[in-house]
N, C-alpha and C positions, 0 to 999 in steps of 0.2 A: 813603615807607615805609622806615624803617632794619629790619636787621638785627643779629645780635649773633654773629661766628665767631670773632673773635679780641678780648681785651683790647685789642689797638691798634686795633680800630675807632671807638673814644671817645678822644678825643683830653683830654690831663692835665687841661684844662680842666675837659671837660665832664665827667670822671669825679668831679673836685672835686665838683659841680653832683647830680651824683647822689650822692656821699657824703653830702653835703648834704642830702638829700633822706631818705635812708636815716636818718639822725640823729634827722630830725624826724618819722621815723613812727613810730621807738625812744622819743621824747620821749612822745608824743600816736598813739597808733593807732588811738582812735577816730576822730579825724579825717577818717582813711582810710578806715574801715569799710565803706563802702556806695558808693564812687568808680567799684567796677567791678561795681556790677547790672547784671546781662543780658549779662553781658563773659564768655568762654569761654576756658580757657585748654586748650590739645591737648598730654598729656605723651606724647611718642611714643619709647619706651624700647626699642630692640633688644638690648639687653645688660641685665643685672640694676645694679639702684643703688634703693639704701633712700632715704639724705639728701639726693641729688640730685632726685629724684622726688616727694618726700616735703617739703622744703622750699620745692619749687616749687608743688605742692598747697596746700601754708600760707599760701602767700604771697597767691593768689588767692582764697582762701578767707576769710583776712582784711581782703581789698579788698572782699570781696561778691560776688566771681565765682563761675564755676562751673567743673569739670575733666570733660576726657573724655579717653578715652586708653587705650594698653595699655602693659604695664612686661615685657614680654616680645616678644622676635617670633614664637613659637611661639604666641602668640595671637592674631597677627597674621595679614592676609594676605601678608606678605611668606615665610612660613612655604608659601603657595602659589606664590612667584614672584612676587608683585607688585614692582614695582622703587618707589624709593625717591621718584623723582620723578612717580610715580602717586600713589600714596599722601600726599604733603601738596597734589597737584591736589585729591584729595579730603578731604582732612584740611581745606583752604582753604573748603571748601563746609559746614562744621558748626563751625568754630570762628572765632577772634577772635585769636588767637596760638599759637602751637605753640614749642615747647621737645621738640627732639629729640638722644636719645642712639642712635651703631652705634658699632661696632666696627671700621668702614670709614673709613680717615682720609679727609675730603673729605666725606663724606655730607652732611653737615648743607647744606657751600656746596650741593652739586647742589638740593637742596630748598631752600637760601634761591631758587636762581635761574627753579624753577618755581613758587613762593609765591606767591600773590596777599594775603595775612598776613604780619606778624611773623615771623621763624624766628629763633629761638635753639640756638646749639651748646653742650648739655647735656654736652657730652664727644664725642669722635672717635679710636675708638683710643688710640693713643700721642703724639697728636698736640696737641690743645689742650682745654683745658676752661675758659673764660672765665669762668664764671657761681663759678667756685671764685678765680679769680684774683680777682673784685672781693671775695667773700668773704673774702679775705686780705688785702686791699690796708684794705678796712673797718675789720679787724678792730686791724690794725698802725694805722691812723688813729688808730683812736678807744683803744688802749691806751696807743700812744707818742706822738702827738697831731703824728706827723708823718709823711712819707713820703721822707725825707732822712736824711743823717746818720749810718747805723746799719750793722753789718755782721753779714750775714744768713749761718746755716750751713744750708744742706739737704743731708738726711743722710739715706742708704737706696738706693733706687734711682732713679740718676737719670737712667738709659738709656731706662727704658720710660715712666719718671711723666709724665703728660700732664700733672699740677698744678704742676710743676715748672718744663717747661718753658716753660707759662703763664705763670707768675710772674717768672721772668726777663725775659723778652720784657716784661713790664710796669713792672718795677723799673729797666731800665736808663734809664726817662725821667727817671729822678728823680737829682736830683744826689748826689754823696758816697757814694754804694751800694758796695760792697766784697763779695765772695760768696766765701765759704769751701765746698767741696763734699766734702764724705765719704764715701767708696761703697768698697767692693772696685773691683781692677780690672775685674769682669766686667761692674759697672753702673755704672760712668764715662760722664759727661754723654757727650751724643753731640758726633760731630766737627762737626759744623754747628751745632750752638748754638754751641761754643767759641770757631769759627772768624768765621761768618759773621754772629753776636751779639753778642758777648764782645770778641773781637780786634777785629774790624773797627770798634767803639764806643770801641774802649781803655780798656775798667771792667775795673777790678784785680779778680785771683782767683786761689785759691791752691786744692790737690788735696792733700785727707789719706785714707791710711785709716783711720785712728783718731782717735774721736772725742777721747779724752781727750786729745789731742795740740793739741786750737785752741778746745776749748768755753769754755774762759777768757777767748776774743777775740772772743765772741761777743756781740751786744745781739737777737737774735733767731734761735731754732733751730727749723728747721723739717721734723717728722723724715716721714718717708713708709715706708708698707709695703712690702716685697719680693711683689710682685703675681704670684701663680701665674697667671694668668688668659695674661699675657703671656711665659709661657715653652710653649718645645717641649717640652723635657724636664724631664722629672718631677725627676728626680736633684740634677740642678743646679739648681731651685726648693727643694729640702730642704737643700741645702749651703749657700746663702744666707739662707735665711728668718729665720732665728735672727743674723746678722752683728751686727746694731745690735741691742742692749738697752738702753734709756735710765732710767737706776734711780738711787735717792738717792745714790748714791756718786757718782755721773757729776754728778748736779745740784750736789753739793757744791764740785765744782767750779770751777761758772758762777757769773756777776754775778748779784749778788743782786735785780736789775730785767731780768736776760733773759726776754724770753719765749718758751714753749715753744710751737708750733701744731702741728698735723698735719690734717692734709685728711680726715682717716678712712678707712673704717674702719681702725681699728687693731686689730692681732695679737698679736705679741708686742713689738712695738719699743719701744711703752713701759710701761713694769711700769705696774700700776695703784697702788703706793705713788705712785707719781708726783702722781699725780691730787688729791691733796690742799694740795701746795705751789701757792704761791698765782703762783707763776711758770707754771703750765700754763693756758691759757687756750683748749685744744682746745676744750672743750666749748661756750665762748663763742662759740664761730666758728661755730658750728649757727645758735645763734641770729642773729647777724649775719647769716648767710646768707640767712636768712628776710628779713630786712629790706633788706638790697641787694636781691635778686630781687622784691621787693613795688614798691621805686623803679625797678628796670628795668622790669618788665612797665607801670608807670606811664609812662614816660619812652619807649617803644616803641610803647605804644597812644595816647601824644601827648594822655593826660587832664591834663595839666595846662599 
C-alpha cells in the first residue's frame, strides 16, 4: 500500500507512467468510467478548498466511485477533539481511499502512518501540496511537451505557498530548470528551500522584485496569491495583497509561447483581461487536475 505526502514519493519515472496514464483518460474517459464501482473515496477537508475538494470529487466520480467526507472541521469531530489519527482509524473502516487537507503541517504523514488505506496529502499548511504539483507538472507536460529545458518565474508569495514549494521540490529532478522568484522582501522563498534545495542541488536562480524586470526571460510564469489565511496581521496582508498585478502591459512583455499557470484561487494578481490571451492556460490546469487525480486514485488503488 503507497501513499502520496510529497511529489518526491513517485520517482521521475513513475510519474512519467502516471502522466501517461492521465493522457490517456484525457484521450478516452469512458474507458475509465466504471473501473472504480464500489470504490469509495474519503475527502477529509479541515481547512476550506473548493478545486482541491471538488476536483477530487470529479475525479472518482468519473471512475464510478463513490465520495464521503466533510470539507470542514467544524463539521467534524475533530471540532470535539478527536485527534487526527482517530479519525482516519475510522475514516479506514467506511472508505477505500482518503485524501486529506489541515492546516497542521505533518497531518496528513500522522494519518498516512495510522491508515490501514490509501492517504493522500490534499495540502498541509504551508508546507506541501502534491496533488497540485502533479497538476502542474501535467499541465507544463502536455502544453510544452516536456519537463526540461525551460526557465520558470513564480511570482507572489513565496514564503507561505505550499504550491510553490511543491513544485520546486519537483522541478529540480529535471534537467536545465533555471527559477526566476519574484516576491517583495517580506515573502521571499524561505531560507531552507534556498539553502537546503536550491544550493545544495546547484540549480541556478536569480531574486527580482519586479516583475517587469525578468518576465522577458521567462518560458513559464507561475503567479500565486498573497494568501490572508497565512498571515497574523491583518495590516501587512492589505500592504501586500495588491504587490503583483499581472495585466496586458506586463504580458506584452513576455514571449509570445510563455505560459501563464496559477494554482488558484485567484484575487487580484491577475487582471481578468488576462484571461483571454491564449498564453494563460490557468483554467486548463482545473481540468488537468481532474485527470492526474483520476490516474492517482487509479495508480493508489493498484486497479490497473
Amino acid at each position: 500500500m503507497r501513499h502520496l505526502m510529497s511529489p518526491l514519493d513517485f520517482t521521475t519515472s513513475e510519474l512519467e507512467k502516471l502522466f501517461d496514464l492521465a493522457s490517456e483518460i484525457e484521450k478516452n474517459p469512458k474507458k475509465f468510467s466504471t473501473i472504480c464501482n464500489g470504490k469509495i473515496l474519503a475527502t477529509c477537508f479541515y481547512e476550506p478548498s473548493t478545486r482541491t475538494r471538488l476536483s477530487f470529487e470529479s475525479a472518482m466520480y468519473h471512475l464510478g466511485g463513490n465520495v464521503l467526507g466533510f470539507s470542514d472541521a467544524a463539521s467534524s469531530s475533530a471540532s470535539k477533539g478527536e485527534s487526527v489519527s482517530d479519525t482516519i482509524r475510522m475514516i479506514s473502516c467506511y472508505a477505500d481511499i482518503c485524501a486529506i487537507r489541515h492546516p497542521k503541517e505533518g497531518a496528513p504523514m500522522v494519518a498516512s502512518g495510522k491508515s490501514s488505506i490509501p492517504v493522500i496529502n490534499a495540502g498541509d499548511g504551508g508546507h506541501q501540496h502534491p496533488t497540485q504539483t502533479l497538476t502542474d507538472l501535467l499541465t507544463i507536460r502536455s502544453m510544452k511537451g516536456r519537463l526540461s529545458q525551460f526557465t520558470i518565474g513564480l511570482c507572489g508569495d513565496l514564503k507561505f505557498g505550499r504550491t510553490v514549494h511543491s513544485l520546486i521540490n519537483a522541478l529540480i529532478r529535471y534537467p536545465d530548470i533555471q527559477f526566476i522568484f519574484i516576491s517583495p522582501e517580506e515573502l521571499k522563498i524561505p531560507d531552507y528551500i534556498r539553502e537546503d534545495v536550491l544550493e545544495k542541488n546547484n540549480i541556478p536562480y536569480k531574486e527580482f522584485v519586479r516583475l517587469e524586470d525578468c518576465i522577458g526571460d521567462l518560458d513559464l510564469l507561475y503567479m500565486t496569491r498573497v494568501q490572508r489565511e497565512r498571515f497574523f496581521n491583518e495590516e501587512e496582508y492589505i500592504r501586500l495583497k495588491d504587490f503583483y498585478i499581472l495585466d496586458k502591459n506586463k504580458m506584452a512583455l513576455a514571449k509570445k509561447d510563455m505560459l501563464v499557470l496559477h494554482p488558484l484561487p485567484r484575487v487580484n494578481e491577475i487582471s481578468v483581461e488576462v484571461d483571454d490571451d491564449a498564453r494563460a492556460v490557468y483554467f486548463k490546469q482545473v481540468q488537468y487536475g481532474v485527470y492526474v487525480r483520476m490516474a492517482l486514485i487509479l495508480t493508489l488503488l493498484e486497479l490497473l
